[in-house]
MARPAKOL-842023 format. One record per residue (C-alpha): residue in one letter; y, x, z; residue number from 1. Coordinates in pm, whole numbers. Example, Ala and Ser with C-alpha at 12.3 -4.5 7.8 and 13.67 -1.06 7.14 Angstrom:
<rs>
[r A, [-450, 1230, 780], 1]
[r S, [-106, 1367, 714], 2]
</rs>
This chain:
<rs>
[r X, [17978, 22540, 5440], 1]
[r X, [17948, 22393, 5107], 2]
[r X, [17724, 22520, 4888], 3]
[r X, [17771, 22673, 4524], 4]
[r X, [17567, 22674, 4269], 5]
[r X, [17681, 22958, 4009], 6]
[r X, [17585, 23078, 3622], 7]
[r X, [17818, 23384, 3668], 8]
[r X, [17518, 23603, 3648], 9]
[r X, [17495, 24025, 3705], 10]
[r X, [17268, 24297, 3580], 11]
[r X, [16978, 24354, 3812], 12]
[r X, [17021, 24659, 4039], 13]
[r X, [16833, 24994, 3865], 14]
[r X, [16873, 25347, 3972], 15]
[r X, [17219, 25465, 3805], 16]
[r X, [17379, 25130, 3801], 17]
[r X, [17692, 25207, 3960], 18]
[r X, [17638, 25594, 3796], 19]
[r X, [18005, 25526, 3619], 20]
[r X, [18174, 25443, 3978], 21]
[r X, [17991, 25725, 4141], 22]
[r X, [18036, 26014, 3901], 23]
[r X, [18434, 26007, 3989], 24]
[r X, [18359, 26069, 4375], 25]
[r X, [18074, 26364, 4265], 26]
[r X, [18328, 26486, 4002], 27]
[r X, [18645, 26436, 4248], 28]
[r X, [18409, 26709, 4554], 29]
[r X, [18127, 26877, 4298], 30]
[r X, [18215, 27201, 4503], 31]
[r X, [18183, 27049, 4820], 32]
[r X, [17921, 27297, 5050], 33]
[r X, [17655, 27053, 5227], 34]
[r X, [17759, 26996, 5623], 35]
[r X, [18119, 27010, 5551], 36]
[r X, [18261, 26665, 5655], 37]
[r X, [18307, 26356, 5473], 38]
[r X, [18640, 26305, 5289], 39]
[r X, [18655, 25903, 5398], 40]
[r X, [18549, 25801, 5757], 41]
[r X, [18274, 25544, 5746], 42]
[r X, [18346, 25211, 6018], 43]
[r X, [17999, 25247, 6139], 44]
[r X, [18029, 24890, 6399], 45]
[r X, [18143, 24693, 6110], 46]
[r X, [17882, 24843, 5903], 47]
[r X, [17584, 24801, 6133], 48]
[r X, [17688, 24396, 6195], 49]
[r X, [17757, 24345, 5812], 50]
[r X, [17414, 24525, 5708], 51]
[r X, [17241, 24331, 6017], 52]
[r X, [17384, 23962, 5915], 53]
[r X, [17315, 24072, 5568], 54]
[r X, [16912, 24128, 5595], 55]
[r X, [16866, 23857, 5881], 56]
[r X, [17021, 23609, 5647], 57]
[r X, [16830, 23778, 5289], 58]
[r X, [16489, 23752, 5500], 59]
[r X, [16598, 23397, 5618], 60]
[r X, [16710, 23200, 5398], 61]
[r X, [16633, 23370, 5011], 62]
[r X, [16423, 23143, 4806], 63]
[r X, [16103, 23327, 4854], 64]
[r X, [16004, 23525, 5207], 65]
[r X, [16104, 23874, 5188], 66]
[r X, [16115, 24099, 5517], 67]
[r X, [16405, 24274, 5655], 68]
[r X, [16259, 24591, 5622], 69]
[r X, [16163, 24546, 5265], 70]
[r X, [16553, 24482, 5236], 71]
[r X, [16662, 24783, 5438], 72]
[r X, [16456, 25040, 5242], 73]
[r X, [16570, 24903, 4884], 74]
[r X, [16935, 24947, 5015], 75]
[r X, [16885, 25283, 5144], 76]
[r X, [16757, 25356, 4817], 77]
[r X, [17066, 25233, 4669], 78]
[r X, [17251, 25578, 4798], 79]
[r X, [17099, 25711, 4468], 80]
[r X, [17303, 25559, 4288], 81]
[r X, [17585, 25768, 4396], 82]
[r X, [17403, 26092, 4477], 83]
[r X, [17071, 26103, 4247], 84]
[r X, [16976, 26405, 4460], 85]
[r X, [16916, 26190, 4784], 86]
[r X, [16572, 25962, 4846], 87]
[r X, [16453, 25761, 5093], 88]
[r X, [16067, 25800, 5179], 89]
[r X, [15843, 25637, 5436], 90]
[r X, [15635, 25883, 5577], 91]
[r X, [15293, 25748, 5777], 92]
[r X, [15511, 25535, 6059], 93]
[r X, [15800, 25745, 6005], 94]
[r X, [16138, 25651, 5777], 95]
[r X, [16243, 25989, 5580], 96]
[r X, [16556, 26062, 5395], 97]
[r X, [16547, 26341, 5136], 98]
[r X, [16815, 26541, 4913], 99]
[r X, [16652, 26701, 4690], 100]
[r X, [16370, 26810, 4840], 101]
[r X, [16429, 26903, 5161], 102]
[r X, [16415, 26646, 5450], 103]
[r X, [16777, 26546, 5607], 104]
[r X, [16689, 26307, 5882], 105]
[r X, [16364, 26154, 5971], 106]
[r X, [16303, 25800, 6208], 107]
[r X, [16003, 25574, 6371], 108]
[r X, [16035, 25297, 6134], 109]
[r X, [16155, 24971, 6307], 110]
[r X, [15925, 24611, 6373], 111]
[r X, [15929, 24465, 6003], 112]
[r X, [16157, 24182, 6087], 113]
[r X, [16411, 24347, 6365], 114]
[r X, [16747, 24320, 6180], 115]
[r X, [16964, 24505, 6406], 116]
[r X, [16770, 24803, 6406], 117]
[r X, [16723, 24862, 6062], 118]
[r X, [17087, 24801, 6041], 119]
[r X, [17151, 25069, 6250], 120]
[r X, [16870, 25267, 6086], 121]
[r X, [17076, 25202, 5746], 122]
[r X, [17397, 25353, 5903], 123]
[r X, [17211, 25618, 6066], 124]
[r X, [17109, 25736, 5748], 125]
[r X, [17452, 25661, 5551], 126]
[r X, [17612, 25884, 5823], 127]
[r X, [17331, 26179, 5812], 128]
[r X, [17329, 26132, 5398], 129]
[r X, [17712, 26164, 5390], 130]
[r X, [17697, 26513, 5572], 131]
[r X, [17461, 26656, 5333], 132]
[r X, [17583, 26512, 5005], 133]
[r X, [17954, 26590, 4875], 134]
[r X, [17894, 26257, 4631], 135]
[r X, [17799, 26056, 4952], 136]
[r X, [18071, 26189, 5159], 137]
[r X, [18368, 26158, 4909], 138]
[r X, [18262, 25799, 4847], 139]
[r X, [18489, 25516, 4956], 140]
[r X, [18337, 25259, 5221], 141]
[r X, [18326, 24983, 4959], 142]
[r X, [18097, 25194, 4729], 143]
[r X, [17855, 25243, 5025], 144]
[r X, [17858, 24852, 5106], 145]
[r X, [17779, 24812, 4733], 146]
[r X, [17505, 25017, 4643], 147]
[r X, [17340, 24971, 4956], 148]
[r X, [17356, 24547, 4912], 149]
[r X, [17253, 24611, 4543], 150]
[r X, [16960, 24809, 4641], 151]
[r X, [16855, 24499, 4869], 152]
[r X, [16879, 24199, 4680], 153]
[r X, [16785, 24411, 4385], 154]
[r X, [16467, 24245, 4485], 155]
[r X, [16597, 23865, 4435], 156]
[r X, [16660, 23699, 4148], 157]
[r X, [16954, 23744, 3887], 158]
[r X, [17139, 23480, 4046], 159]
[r X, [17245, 23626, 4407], 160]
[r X, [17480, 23881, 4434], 161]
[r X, [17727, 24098, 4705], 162]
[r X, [18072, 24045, 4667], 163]
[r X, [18311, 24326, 4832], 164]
[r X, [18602, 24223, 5037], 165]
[r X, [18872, 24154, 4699], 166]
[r X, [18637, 23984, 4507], 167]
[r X, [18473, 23733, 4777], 168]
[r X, [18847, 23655, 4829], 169]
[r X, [18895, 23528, 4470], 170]
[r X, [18599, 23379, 4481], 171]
[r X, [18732, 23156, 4798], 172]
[r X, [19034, 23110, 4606], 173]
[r X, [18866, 22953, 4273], 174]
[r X, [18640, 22767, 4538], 175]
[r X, [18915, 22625, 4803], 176]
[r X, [19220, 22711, 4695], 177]
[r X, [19516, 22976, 4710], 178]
[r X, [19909, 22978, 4788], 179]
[r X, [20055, 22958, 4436], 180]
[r X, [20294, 22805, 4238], 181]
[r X, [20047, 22631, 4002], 182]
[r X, [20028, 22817, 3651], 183]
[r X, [19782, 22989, 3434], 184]
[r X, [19943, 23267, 3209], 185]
[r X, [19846, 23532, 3014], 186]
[r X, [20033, 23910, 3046], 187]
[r X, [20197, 24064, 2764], 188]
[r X, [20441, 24333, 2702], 189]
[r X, [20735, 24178, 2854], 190]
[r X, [20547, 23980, 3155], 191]
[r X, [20382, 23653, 3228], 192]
[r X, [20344, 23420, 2931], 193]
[r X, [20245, 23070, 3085], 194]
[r X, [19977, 22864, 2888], 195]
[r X, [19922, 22571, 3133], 196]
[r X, [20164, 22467, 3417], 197]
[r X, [19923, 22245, 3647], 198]
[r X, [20077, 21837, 3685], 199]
[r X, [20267, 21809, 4052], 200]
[r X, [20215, 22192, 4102], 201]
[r X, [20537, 22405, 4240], 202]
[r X, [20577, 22504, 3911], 203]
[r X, [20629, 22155, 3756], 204]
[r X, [20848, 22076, 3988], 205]
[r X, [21091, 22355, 3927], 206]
[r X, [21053, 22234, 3585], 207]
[r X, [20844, 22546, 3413], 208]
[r X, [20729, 22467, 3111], 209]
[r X, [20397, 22602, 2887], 210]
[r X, [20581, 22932, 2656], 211]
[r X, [20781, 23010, 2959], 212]
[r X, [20758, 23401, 2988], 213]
[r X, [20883, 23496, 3348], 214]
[r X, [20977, 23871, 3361], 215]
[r X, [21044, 23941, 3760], 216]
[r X, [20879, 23848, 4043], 217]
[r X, [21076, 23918, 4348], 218]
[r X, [21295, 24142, 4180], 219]
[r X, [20975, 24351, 4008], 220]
[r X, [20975, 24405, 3633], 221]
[r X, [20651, 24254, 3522], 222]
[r X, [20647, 24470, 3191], 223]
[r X, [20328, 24624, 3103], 224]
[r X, [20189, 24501, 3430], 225]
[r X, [19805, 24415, 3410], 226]
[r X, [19716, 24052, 3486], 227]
[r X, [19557, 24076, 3810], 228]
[r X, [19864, 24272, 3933], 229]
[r X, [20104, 23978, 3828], 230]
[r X, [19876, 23724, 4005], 231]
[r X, [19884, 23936, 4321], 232]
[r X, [20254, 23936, 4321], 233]
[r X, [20256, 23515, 4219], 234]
[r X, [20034, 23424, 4545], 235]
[r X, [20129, 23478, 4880], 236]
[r X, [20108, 23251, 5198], 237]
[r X, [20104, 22878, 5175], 238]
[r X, [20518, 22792, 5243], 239]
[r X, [20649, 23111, 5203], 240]
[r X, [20925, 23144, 4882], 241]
[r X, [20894, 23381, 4579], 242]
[r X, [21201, 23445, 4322], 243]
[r X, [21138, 23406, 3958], 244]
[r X, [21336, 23554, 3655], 245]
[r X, [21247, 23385, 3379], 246]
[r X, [21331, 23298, 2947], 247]
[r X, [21227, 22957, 2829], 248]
[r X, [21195, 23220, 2529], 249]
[r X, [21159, 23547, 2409], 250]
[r X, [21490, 23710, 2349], 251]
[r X, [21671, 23397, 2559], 252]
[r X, [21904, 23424, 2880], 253]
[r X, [21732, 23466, 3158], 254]
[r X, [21693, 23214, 3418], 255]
[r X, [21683, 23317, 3803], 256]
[r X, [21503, 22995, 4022], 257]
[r X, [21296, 23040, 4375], 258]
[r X, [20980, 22845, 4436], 259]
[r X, [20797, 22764, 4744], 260]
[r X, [20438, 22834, 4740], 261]
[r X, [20186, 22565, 4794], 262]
[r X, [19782, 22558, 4851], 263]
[r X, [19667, 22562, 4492], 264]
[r X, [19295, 22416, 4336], 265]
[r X, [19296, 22485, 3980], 266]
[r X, [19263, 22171, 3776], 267]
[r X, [18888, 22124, 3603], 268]
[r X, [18947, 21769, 3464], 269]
[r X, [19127, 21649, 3130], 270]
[r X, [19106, 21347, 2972], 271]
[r X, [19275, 21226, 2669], 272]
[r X, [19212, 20875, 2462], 273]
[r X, [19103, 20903, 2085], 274]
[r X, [19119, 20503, 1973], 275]
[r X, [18916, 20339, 2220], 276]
[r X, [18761, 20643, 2376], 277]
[r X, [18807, 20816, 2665], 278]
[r X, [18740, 21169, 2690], 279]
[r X, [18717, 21337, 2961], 280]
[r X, [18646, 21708, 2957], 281]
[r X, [18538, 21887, 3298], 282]
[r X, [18569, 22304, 3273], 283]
[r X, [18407, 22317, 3643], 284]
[r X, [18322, 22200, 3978], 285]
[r X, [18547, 22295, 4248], 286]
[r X, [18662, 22042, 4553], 287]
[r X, [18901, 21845, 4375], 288]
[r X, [18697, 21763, 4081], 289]
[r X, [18549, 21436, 4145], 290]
[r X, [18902, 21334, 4309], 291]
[r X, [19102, 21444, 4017], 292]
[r X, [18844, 21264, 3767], 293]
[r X, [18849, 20962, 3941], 294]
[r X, [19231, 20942, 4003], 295]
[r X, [19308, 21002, 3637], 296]
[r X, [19022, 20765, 3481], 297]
[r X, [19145, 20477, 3777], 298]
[r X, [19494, 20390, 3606], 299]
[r X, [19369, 20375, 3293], 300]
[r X, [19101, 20168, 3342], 301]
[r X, [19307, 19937, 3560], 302]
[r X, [19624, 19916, 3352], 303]
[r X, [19467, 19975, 2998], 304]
[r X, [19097, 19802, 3008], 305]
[r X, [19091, 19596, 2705], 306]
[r X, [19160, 19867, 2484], 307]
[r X, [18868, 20118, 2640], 308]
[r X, [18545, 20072, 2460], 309]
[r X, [18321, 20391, 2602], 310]
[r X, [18387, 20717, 2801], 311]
[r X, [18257, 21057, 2693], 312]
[r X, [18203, 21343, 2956], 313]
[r X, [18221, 21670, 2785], 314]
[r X, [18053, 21939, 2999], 315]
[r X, [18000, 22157, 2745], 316]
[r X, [18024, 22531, 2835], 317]
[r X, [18088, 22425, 3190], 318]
[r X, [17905, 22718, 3389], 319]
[r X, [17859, 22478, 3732], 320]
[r X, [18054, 22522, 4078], 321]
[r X, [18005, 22318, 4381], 322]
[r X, [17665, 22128, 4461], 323]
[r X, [17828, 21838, 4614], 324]
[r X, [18117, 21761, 4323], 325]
[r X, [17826, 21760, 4090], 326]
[r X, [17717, 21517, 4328], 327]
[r X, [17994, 21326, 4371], 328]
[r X, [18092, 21331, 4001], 329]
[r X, [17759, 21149, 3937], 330]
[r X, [17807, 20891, 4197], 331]
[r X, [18117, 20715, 4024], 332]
[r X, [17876, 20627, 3740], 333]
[r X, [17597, 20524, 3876], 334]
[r X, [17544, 20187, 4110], 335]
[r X, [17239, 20332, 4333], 336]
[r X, [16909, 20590, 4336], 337]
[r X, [16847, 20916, 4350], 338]
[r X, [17080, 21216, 4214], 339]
[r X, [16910, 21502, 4277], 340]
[r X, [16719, 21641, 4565], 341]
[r X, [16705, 22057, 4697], 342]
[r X, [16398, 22211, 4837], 343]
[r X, [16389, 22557, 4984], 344]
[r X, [16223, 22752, 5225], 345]
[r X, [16453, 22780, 5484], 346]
[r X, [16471, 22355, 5666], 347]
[r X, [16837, 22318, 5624], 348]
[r X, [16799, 22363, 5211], 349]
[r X, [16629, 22024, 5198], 350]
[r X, [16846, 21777, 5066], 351]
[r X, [16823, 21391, 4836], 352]
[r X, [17112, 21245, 4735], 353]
[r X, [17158, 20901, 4640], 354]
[r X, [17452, 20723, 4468], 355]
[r X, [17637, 20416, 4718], 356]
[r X, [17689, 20158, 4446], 357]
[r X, [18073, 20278, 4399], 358]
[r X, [18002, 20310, 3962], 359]
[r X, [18302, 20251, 3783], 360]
[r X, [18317, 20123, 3438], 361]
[r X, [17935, 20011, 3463], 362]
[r X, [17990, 19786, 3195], 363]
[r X, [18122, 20033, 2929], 364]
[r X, [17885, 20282, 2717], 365]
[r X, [17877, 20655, 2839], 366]
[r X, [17803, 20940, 2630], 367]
[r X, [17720, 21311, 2782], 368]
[r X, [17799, 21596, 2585], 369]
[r X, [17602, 21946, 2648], 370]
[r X, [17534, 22316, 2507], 371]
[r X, [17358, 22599, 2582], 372]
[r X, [17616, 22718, 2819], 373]
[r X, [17616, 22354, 3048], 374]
[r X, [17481, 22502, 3376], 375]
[r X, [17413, 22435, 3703], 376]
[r X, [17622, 22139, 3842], 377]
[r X, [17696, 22037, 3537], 378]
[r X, [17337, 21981, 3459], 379]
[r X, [17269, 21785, 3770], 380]
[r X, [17532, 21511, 3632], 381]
[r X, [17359, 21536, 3264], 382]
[r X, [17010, 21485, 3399], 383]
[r X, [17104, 21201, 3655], 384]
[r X, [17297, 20998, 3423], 385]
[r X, [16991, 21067, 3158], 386]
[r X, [16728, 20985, 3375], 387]
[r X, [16898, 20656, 3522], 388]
[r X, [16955, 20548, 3137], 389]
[r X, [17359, 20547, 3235], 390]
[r X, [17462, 20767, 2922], 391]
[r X, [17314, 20922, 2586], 392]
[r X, [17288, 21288, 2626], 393]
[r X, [17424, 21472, 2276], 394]
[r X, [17380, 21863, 2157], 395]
[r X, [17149, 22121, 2266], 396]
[r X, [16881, 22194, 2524], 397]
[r X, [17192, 22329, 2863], 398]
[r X, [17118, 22636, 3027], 399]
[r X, [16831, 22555, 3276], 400]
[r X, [17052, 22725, 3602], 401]
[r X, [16856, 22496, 3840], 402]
[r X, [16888, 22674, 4132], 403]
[r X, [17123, 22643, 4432], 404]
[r X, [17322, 22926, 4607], 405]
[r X, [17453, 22931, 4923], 406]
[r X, [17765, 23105, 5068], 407]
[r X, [17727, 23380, 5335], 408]
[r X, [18041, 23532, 5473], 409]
[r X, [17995, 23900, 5586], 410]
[r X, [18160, 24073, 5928], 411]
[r X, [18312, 24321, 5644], 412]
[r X, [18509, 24013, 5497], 413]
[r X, [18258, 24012, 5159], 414]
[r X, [18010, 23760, 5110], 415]
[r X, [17683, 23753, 4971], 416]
[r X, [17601, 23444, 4741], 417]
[r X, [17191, 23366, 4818], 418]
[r X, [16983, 23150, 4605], 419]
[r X, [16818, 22926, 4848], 420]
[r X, [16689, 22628, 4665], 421]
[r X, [16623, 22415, 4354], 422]
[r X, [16734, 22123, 4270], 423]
[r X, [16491, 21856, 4110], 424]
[r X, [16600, 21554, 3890], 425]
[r X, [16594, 21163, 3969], 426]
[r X, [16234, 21213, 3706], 427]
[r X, [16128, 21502, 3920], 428]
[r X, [16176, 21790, 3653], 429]
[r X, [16276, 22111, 3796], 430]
[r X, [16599, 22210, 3605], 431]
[r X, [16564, 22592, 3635], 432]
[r X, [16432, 22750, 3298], 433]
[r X, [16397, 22452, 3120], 434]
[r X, [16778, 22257, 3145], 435]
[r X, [16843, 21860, 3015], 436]
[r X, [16704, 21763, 2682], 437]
[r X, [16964, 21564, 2491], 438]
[r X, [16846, 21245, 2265], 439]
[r X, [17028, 21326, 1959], 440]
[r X, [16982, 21720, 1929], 441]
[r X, [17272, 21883, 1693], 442]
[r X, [17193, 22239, 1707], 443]
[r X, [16881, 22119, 1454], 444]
[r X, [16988, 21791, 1277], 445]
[r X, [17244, 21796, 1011], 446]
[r X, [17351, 21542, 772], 447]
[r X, [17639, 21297, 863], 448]
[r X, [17649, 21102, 1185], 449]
[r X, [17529, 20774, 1092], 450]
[r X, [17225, 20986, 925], 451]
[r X, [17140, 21202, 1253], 452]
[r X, [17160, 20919, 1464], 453]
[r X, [16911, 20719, 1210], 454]
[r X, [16678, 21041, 1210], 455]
[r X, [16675, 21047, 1576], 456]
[r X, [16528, 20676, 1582], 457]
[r X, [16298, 20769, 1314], 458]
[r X, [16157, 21019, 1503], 459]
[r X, [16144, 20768, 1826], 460]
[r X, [15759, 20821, 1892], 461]
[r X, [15806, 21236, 1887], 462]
[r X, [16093, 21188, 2085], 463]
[r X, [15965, 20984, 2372], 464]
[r X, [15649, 21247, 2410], 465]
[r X, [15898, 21528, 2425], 466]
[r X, [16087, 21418, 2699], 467]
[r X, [15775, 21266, 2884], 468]
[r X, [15668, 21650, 2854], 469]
[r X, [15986, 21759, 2939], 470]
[r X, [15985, 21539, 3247], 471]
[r X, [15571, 21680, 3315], 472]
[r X, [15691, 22057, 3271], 473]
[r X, [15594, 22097, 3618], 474]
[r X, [15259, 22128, 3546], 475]
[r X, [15282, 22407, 3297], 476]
[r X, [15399, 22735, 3314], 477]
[r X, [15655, 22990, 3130], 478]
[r X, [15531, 22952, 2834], 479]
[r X, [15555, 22556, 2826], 480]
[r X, [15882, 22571, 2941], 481]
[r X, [16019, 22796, 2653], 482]
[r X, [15801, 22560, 2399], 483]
[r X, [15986, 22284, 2497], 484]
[r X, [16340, 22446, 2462], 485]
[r X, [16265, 22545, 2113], 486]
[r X, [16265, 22172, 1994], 487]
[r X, [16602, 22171, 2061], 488]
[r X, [16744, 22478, 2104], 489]
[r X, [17036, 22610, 2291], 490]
[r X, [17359, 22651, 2121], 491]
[r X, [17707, 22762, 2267], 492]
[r X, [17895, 22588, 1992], 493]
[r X, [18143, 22283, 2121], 494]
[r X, [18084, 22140, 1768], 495]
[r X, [18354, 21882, 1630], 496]
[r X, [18059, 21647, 1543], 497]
[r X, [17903, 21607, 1913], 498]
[r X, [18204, 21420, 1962], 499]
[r X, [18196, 21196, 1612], 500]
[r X, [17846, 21111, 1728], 501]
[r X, [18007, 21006, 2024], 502]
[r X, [18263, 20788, 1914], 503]
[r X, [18007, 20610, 1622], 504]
[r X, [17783, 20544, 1948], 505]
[r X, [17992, 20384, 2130], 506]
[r X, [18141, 20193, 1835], 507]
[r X, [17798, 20104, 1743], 508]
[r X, [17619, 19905, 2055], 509]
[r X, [17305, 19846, 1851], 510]
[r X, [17266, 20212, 1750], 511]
[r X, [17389, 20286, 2092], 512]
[r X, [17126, 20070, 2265], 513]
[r X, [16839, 20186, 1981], 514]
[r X, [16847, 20519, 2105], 515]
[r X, [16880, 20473, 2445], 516]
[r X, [16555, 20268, 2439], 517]
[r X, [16367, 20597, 2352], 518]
[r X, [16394, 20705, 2703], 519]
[r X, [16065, 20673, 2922], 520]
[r X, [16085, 20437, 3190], 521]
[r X, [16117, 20701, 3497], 522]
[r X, [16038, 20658, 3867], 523]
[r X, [16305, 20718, 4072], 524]
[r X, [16253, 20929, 4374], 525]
[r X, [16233, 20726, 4729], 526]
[r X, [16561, 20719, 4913], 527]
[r X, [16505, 20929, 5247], 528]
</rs>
């Protein structure tokens, strides 16, 4: 499975953080005498091999060691947050559960690491908890998953995260793919206004066009309709047909056409030319990103050469996606050494990636553009093509998302999405709290371009020791770290001028050279 490194971030787990979800079940059975039965039946196999593959894999592969019972208790805890009345206690060797406070069920408390049996402690007590507790019993089985998991990996860091059954399925979807017809839209009143129809998608072949406001789906007014209900009725099965009623504008005739579904990957790549520079702006990292870069920078270079004098990768506000695009992405820029290595606890998170000498356009200039919201994968590609002295890095301090995630799919079709390693530069930096420092910084410098780009050189000998620090932040702690992003600090903006500073760079091979020269010579990492 590949792995996914995400910024989508969530709110730690706290007593009372899914209080809004939970006070419609406790409103919806208030009355409700304790013993009476519970409104929703409870699949208690599913539960106990979901809850069991959930801990073993938690206490197995997380980025620090945690136990399984650790896990269990926190998730039984999680119950509060639908009932506040009920509490889990541990009682000498004994596992107690409370409401209020009289004792409901008590247990001999399992080995510390035995997964299946505090699973089927956990739905011993979700069964005993939902006879005593009218919020408990009323509550759907999804509710249940999710307070329990948040209770766990309320202990783990911001990054990992349970994903129910509907939402690990869009999550595979934005990852691998969905049956579609290839269009992003927005709703309004009257339907589905398209904003981008994707190139070679169903869509462009049944010649929908960007305005397009389609109206029916398979006979079904989409008026009023919220956006995730319109994209439920768009998908279906890879091959099957769905019948569109569309106006190429509002007020037109209608036009009726059908449209056979295909496996959709939303585009991440677009490049356009300014002059003699290529842009090429990358929103994310799913599988076809490196592909779809490659294939649409290959043509150009091959038919239109002479005319190309740099490339610029945006990655600005791109939040990250899969490890091995950012990895791939990389690799068609540079000839050979390291990438970025992974180290984790668990064996199978150690990882060093090389590039195989496949760089294309190794003689033309390359310019990296980055904010504060450049995360994750996206940082990987900044920092290798930094460190290697392949492209100028322009804008602010990224995110500092150095951490890796890995996929775990769950008997109760969610997933759980584990931080299990971090990834370290070609310079040996640890990305995570820190991100890539750029050369020319634009969130402080102001002036116009050829003046920031003459103040960076002027300030060559403060430069070089920041990013030899930078590159040293190993050795210090928090508080180094958050020094050294203050130099430069993070901004969200996609300014016009990061890409002026761009183009004069590239225009400019002596200023282009001058401040590449400020880099420290780095070490690469040995090739396994």
């Amino acid at each position: 499975m590949d792995q996914a490194i995400h910024q989508d971030r969530r709110m730690k787990w706290r007593p009372g953080h899914l209080a809004a979800a939970a006070a419609l079940w406790l409103a919806a059975c208030a009355a409700a005498p304790p013993g009476t039965q519970p409104v929703h039946t409870f699949p208690e196999i599913e539960a106990r091999q979901t809850f069991s593959v959930g801990y073993r894999q938690i206490s197995d592969r997380y980025l620090e060691k945690l136990s399984v019972r650790s896990l269990a208790i926190e998730g039984i805890k999680g119950l509060n947050a639908i009932d506040p009345e009920f509490s889990i206690a541990e009682r000498g060797e004994d596992i107690v559960i409370r409401s209020g406070s009289r004792d409901v069920r008590q247990w001999p408390a399992p080995g510390a690491g035995d997964a299946d049996a505090w699973s089927r402690l956990t739905v011993d007590a979700i069964a005993a908890a939902r006879r005593h507790s009218p919020g408990l019993g009323a509550a759907a089985t999804e509710l249940l998953y999710e307070s329990v998991f948040e209770g766990s990996i309320s202990l783990l860091d911001s990054f990992s995260r349970y994903s129910g059954a509907e939402k690990a399925k869009r999550n595979r979807e934005r990852r691998s793919g969905f049956g579609g017809i290839g269009i992003r839209f927005s709703a309004k009143p009257e339907g589905a206004h398209i904003t981008e129809v994707f190139d070679g998608a169903p869509a462009a072949r049944a010649m929908l066009l960007q305005g397009d406001i389609i109206t029916h789906v398979d006979g079904q007014s989409l008026a009023d309709i919220p956006r995730q209900r319109i994209a439920k009725l768009i998908k279906g099965a890879v091959g099957s047909t769905v019948e569109l009623r569309f106006m190429r504008a509002k007020g037109a005739e209608p036009i009726e056409i059908s449209i056979r579904r295909a496996r959709i990957i939303a585009p991440t790549v677009y490049l356009k030319q300014e002059g003699g520079v290529l842009f090429a702006r990358i929103k994310g990292f799913n599988k076809r990103t490196s592909k779809q870069l490659s294939g649409l920078l290959a043509p150009v270079l091959k038919h239109r050469r002479d005319s190309i004098r740099g490339i610029v990768l945006d990655l600005r506000s791109n939040p990250g996606g899969l490890l091995s695009q950012a990895v791939k992405v990389a690799d068609l820029f540079l000839g050979d050494g390291r990438i970025v290595s992974t180290k984790g606890r668990h064996p199978a998170s150690l990882h060093a990636y090389n590039a195989h000498a496949t760089e294309v356009a190794r003689d033309l200039p390359m310019v990296v553009l980055i904010n504060g919201r450049s995360a994750s994968a996206s940082e990987i590609v900044a920092a290798a093509l930094q460190d290697h002295e392949r492209a100028l890095v322009i804008g602010s301090a990224s995110f500092g998302k150095g951490t890796v995630q890995t996929v775990i799919a769950l008997p109760n079709k969610g997933e759980l999405i584990l931080t299990w390693s971090r990834f370290i530069t070609p310079s040996g930096y640890v990305l995570n709290g820190l991100g890539v420092p750029p050369y020319i910084c634009t969130s402080v410098l102001s002036g116009t371009v050829p003046e920031m780009v003459d103040a960076t050189v002027s300030n060559a000998p403060n430069l070089t020791r920041m990013l030899e620090r930078w590159r040293g932040s190993a050795k210090g702690g928090l508080a180094e770290k958050k020094r050294l992003k203050s130099i430069c600090p993070a901004s969200d903006q996609r300014a016009d001028f990061d890409g002026r500073i761009a183009e004069y760079l590239i225009a400019n091979r002596d200023a282009y050279q001058r401040v590449l020269s400020l880099s420290p010579t780095i070490a690469s990492a040995e090739k396994p």
